[in-house]
N, C-alpha and C positions, 0 to 999 in steps of 0.2 A: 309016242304022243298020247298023254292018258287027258282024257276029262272029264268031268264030274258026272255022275249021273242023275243029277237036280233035275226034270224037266224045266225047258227054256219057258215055258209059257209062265210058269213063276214069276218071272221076272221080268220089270219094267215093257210099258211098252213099246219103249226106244230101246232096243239092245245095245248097251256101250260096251264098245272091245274097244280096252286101251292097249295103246302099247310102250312100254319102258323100257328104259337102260340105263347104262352111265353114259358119258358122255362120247359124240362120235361115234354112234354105233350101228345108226341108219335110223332110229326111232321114228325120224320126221320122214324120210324116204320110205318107207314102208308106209307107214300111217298116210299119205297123200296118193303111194300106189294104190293101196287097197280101193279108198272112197272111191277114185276113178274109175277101179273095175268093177266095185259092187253098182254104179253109177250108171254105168254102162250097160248093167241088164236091162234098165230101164220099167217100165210098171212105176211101182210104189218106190223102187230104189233109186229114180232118177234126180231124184232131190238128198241122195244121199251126202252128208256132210262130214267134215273134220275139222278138229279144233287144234290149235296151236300152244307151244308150250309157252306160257306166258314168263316162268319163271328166265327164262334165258330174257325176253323181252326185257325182265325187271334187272339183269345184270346190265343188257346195253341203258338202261333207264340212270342205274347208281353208277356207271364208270364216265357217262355223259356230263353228270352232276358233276363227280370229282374234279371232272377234267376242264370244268370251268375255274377253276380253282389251282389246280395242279396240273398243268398242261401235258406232263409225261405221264401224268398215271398209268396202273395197271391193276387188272382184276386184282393181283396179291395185296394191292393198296386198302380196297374195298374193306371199309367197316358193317359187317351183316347182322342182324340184329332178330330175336324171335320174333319181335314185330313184322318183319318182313316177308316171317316165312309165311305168317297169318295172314299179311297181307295177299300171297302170292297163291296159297291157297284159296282164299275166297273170290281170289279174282276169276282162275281157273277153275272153280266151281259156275261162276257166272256165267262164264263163257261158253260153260258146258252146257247148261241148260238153255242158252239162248238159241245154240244149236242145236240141242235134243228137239227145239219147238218144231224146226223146220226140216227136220233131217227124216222123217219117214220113219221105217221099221229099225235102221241102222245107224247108228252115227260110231266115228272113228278118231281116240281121241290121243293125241302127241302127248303123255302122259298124263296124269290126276290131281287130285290134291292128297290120294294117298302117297303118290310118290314123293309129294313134297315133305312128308314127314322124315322118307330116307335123306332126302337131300338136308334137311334140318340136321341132320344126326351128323351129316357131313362135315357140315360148314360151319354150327356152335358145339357138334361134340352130344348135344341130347335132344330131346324129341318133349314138347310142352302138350298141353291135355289140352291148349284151346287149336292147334294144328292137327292134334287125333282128332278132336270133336270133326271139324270140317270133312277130315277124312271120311266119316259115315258116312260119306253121302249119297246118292241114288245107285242104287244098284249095278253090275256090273256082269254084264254075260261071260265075259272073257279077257283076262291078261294075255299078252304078249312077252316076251323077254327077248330083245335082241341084243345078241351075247358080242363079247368084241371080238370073238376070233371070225379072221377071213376078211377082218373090215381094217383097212389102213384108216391111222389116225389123220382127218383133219385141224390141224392147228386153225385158231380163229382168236381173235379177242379176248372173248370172255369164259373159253373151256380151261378147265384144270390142264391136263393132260396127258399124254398118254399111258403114263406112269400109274393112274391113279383107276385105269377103266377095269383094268383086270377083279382089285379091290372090290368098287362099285357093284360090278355085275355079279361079283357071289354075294354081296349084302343082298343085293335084290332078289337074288334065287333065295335065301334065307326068308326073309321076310316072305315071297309071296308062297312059299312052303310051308309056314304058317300061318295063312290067314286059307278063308275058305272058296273065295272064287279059282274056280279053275284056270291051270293058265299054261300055256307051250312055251315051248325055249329054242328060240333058233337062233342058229349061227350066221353069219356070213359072207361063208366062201362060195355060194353059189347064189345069187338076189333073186333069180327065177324060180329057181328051187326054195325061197326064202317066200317067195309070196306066194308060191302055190302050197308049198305046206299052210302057209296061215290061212289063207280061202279052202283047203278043203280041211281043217280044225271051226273054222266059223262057220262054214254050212254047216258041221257034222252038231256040232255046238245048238246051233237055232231049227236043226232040221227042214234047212233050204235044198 
């Protein structure tokens, strides 16, 4: 477990640890354990908050559309459009910051709007300069990476599957290997050992 040696105090003063992956890989399950326990110490972390991934929101949003229309639809129907990624990005940028307001020294967020540039790259094939722009956005104490092994796939409506996580999760180790926030990689065959590595990489991270 390596992380940067940036002092934390640089940076924002809402600490955002996101966490990412491909799909089914616990992103949401981690990201709502964590809030709860950092929540839990109580003080200033009692209003600690997490954001949700919108962009899954906006698959159930376009397969709803369809299905007034096409009553059997399925996600492989969906028409995805740059526009959408823009869209999906700015909304998850909103949402992030409406919870930075309220969320204390920590907030915990079910991916970014950087990640929506990976999933851009997925679903048209490339990645546009007004979906990087969004990505700039407010600083970042901490990436997470939860990797697919150890984690049985859920089927659901609107995931790829499970064919496609292994792909996903090395793009994401790629990419977050080349940008510059620091970030951990875990597996999960163990969820306890899954969240207590991420809580002592985030204290070690903010010097809690």
């Amino acid at each position: 477990m390596e992380l940067s040696n940036e002092p934390a105090g640089q940076l924002s003063m809402t600490q955002r640890v996101v966490v990412v992956g491909a799909e089914s890989t616990g992103t949401t399950t981690l990201t709502t354990a964590l809030a709860e326990i950092y929540r839990q110490r109580g003080d200033v972390f009692s209003a600690t908050q997490w954001v949700r991934e919108f962009g899954r929101d906006m698959s159930f949003i376009k397969l709803e559309r369809l299905r007034a229309s096409e009553s059997n639809a399925t996600m492989d129907d969906l028409i995805w459009t740059d526009e959408d990624f823009v869209d999906i990005a700015r909304e998850q940028n909103r949402l992030e910051d409406e919870a930075a307001a309220i969320s204390g020294p920590l907030l915990f967020c079910d991916t970014d709007s950087w990640a929506t540039v990976i999933w851009q790259e997925r679903y048209m094939g490339r990645r546009t300069p007004e979906v990087e722009a969004l990505a700039q956005h407010a600083p970042r104490a901490l990436y997470i990476l939860t990797t697919d092994e150890g984690v049985a796939f859920e089927a659901d409506e609107v995931r790829d599957g499970e064919h496609l996580r292994e792909g996903m999760t090395e793009r994401f180790r790629e990419c977050l290997a080349a940008q510059s926030v620091p970030f951990i990689e875990l597996d999960g065959r163990d969820f306890d050992r899954r969240v207590q590595l991420a809580v002592a990489a985030i204290d070690e991270r903010l010097g809690l």
